[in-house]
GUTIBA-475949 format. One line per field, with one value per residue: residue in one letter; x, y, z of N, C-alpha, C in turn. Coordinates in nm, 3 decimals, m for minus. Example, Ala and Ser with C-alpha at 12.3 -4.5 7.8 and 13.67 -1.06 7.14 Angstrom:
tornu c(A S)
n_px c(1.319 1.285)
n_py c(m0.569 m0.225)
n_pz c(0.780 0.708)
ca_px c(1.230 1.367)
ca_py c(m0.450 m0.106)
ca_pz c(0.780 0.714)
c_px c(1.320 1.290)
c_py c(m0.330 0.003)
c_pz c(0.780 0.787)
# end
This chain:
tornu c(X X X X X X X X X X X X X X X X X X X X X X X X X X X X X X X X X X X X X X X X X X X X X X X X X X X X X X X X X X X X X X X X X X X X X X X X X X X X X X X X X X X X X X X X X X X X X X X X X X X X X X X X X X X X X X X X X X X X X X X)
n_px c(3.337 3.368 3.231 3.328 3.587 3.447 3.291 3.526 3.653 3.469 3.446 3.736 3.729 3.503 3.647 3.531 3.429 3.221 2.907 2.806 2.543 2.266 2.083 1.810 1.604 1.244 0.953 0.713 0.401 0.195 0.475 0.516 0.288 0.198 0.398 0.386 0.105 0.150 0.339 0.186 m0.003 m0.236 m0.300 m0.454 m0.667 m0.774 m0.870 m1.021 m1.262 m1.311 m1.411 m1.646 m1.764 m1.853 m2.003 m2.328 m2.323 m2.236 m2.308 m2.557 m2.916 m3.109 m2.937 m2.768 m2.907 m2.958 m2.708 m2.407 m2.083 m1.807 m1.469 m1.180 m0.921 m0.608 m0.646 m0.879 m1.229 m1.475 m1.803 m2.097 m2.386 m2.749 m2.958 m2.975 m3.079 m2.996 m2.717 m2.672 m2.701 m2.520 m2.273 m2.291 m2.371 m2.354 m2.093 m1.889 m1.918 m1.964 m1.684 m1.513 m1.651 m1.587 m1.286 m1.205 m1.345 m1.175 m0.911 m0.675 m0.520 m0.634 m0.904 m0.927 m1.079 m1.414 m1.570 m1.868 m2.042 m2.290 m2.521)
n_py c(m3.088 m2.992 m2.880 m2.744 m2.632 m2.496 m2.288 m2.141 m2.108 m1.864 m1.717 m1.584 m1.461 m1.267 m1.113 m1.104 m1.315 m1.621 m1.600 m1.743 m2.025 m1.936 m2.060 m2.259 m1.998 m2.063 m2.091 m2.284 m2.128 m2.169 m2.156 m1.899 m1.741 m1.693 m1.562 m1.324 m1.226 m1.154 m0.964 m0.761 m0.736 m0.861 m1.074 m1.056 m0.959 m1.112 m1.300 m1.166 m1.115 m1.378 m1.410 m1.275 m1.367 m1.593 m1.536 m1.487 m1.757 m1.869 m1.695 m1.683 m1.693 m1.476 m1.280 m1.234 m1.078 m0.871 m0.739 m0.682 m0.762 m0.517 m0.498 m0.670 m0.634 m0.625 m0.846 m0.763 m0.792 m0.609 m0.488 m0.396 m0.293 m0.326 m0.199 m0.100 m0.269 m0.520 m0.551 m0.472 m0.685 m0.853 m0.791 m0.842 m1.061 m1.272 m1.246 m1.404 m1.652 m1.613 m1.486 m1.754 m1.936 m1.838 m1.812 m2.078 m2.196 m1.991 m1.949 m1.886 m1.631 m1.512 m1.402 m1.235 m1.099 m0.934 m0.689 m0.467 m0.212 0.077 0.123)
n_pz c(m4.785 m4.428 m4.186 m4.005 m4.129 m4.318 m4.164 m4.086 m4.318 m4.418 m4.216 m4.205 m4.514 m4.470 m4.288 m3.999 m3.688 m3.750 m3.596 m3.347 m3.340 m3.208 m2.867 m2.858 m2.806 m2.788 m2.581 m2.407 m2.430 m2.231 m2.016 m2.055 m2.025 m1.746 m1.600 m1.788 m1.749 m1.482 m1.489 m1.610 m1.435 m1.471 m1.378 m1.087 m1.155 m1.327 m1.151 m1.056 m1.215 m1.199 m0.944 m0.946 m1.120 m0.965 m0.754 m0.738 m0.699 m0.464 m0.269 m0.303 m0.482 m0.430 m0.225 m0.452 m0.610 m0.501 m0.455 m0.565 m0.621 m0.677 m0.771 m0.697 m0.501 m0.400 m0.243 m0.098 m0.138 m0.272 m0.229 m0.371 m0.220 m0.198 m0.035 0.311 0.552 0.424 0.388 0.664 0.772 0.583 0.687 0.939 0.985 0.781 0.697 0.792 0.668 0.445 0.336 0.437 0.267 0.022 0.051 0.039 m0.229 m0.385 m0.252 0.007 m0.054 m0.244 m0.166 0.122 0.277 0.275 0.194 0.260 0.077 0.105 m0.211)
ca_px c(3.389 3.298 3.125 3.420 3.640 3.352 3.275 3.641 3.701 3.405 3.544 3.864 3.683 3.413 3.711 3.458 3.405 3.064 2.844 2.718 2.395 2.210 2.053 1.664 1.476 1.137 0.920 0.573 0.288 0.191 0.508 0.519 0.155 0.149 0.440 0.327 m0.030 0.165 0.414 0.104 m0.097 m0.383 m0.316 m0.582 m0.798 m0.849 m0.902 m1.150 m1.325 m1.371 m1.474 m1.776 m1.869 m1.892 m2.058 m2.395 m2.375 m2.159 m2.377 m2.763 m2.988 m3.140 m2.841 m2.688 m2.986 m2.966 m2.562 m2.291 m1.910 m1.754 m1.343 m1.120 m0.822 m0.511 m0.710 m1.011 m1.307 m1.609 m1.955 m2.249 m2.551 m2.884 m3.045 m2.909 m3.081 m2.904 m2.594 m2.641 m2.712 m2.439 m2.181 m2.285 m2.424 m2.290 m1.960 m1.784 m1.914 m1.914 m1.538 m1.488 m1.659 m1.492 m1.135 m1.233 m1.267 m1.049 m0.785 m0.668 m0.470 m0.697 m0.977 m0.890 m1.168 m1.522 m1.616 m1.999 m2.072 m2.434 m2.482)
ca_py c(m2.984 m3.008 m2.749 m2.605 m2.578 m2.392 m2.123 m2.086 m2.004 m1.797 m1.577 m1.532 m1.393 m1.164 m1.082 m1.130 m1.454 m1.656 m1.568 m1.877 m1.993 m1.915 m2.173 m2.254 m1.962 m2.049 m2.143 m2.272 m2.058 m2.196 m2.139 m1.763 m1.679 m1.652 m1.443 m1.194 m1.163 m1.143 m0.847 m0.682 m0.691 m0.903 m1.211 m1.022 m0.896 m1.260 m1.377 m1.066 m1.186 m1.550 m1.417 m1.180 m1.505 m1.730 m1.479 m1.549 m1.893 m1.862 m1.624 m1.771 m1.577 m1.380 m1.171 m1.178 m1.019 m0.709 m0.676 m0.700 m0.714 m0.454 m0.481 m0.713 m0.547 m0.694 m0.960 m0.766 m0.814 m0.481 m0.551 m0.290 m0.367 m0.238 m0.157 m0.096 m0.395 m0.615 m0.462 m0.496 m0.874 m0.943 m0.728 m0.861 m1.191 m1.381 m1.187 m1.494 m1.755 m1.609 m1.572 m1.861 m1.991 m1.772 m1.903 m2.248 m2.239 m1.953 m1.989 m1.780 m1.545 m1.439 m1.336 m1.258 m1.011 m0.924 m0.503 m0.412 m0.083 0.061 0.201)
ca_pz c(m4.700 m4.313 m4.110 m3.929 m4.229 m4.426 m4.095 m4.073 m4.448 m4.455 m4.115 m4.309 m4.588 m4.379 m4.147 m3.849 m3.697 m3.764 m3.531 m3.296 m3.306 m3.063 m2.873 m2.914 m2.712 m2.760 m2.457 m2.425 m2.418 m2.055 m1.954 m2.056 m1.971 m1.577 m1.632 m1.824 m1.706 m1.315 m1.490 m1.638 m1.355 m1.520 m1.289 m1.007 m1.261 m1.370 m1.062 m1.006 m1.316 m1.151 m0.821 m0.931 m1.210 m0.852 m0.656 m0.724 m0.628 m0.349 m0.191 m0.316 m0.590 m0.289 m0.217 m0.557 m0.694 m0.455 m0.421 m0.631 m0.612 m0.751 m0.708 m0.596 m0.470 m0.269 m0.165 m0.029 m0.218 m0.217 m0.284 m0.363 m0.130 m0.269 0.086 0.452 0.607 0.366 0.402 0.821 0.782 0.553 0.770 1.077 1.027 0.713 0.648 0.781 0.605 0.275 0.317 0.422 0.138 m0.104 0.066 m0.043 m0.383 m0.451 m0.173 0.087 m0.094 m0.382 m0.121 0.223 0.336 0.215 0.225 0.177 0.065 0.069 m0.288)
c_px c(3.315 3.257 3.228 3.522 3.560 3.299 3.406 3.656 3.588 3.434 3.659 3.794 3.623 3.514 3.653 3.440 3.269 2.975 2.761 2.592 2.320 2.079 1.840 1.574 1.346 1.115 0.747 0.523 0.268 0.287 0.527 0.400 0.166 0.243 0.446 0.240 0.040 0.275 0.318 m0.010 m0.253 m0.389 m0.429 m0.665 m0.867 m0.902 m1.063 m1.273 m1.424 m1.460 m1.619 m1.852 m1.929 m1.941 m2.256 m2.467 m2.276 m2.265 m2.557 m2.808 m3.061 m3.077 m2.815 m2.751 m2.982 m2.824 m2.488 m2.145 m1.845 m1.589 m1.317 m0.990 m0.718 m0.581 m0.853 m1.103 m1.424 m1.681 m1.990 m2.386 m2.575 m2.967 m2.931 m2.936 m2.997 m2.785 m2.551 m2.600 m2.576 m2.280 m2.180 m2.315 m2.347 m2.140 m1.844 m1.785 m1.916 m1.747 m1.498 m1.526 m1.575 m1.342 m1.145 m1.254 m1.203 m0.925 m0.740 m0.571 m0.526 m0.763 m0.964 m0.982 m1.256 m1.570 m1.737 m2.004 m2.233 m2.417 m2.568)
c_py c(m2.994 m2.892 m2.641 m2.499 m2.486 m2.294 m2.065 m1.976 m1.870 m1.637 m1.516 m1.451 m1.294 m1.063 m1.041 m1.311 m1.489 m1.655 m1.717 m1.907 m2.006 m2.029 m2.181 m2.111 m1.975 m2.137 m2.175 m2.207 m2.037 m2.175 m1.989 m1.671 m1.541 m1.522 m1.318 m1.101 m1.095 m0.984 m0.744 m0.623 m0.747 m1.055 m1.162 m1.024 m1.007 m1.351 m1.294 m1.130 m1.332 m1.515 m1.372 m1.289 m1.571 m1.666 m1.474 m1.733 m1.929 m1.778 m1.647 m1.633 m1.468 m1.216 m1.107 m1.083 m0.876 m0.675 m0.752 m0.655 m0.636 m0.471 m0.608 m0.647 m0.587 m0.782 m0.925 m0.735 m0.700 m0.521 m0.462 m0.349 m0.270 m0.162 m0.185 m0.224 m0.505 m0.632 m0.480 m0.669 m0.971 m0.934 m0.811 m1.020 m1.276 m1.340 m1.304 m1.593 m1.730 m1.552 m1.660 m1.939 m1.945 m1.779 m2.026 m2.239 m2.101 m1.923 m1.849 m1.668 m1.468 m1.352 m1.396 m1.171 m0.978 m0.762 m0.490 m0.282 m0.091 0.184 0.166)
c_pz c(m4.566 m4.256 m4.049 m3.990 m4.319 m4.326 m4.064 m4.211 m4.492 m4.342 m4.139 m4.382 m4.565 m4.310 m4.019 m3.832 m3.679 m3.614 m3.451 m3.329 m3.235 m2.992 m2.831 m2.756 m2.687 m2.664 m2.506 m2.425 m2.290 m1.965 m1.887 m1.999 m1.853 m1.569 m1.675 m1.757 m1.570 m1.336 m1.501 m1.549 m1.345 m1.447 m1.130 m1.110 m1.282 m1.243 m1.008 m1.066 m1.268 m0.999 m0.885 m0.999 m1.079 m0.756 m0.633 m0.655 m0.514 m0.253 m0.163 m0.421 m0.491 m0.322 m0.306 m0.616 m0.620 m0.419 m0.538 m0.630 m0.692 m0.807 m0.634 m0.582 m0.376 m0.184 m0.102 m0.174 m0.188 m0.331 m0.238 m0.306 m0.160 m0.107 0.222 0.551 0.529 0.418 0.566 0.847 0.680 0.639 0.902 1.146 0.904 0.654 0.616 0.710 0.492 0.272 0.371 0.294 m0.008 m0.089 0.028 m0.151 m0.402 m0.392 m0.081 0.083 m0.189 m0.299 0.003 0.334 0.255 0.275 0.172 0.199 0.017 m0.064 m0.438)
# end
């Protein structure tokens, strides 16, 4: 008996017709990921995650040891400075080059501005 003759006689019998089958939905993993995380909202977060890991050595043990990034947020990035002179010198004197550095490895959409708060 062939395939079409046996979903025919079986749609006769049912009196509905056999239902197609539907054709393979599954997807990779990798392909579904970015998607998700980017519906959920957890595609910054993860990137937040990577900045504050690379902020010690982006910045030198110095700094890192008296400020820390709190937030990244639409691209701007806020950091807790421990003291006001710090806080003047990173504002006024290395602001630019630690984003610049922090646009090089994580690109100029992740982190697009650097905010110190004294705190």
């Amino acid at each position: 008996m062939n395939d079409s003759f046996r979903a025919a006689v079986i749609a006769e019998w049912r009196g509905l017709p056999e239902p197609k089958p539907s054709p393979n939905q599954f997807r990779p993993t990798a392909e579904l990921l970015p998607k998700i995380m980017q519906r959920l909202g957890l595609k910054e977060r993860l990137h937040e995650a990577e900045v504050i890991d690379a902020w010690s050595k982006i910045v030198g043990e110095f700094i890192a040891s008296h400020s820390a990034p709190v937030a990244l947020r639409e691209g701007i990035l806020y950091v807790r400075v421990l003291q006001p002179a710090l806080h003047y010198e990173l504002e006024q004197v290395s602001k630019i080059d630690i984003v610049r550095k922090l646009k090089q490895r994580f690109g100029g959409k992740v982190v697009r501005d650097v905010r110190f708060r004294i705190g």
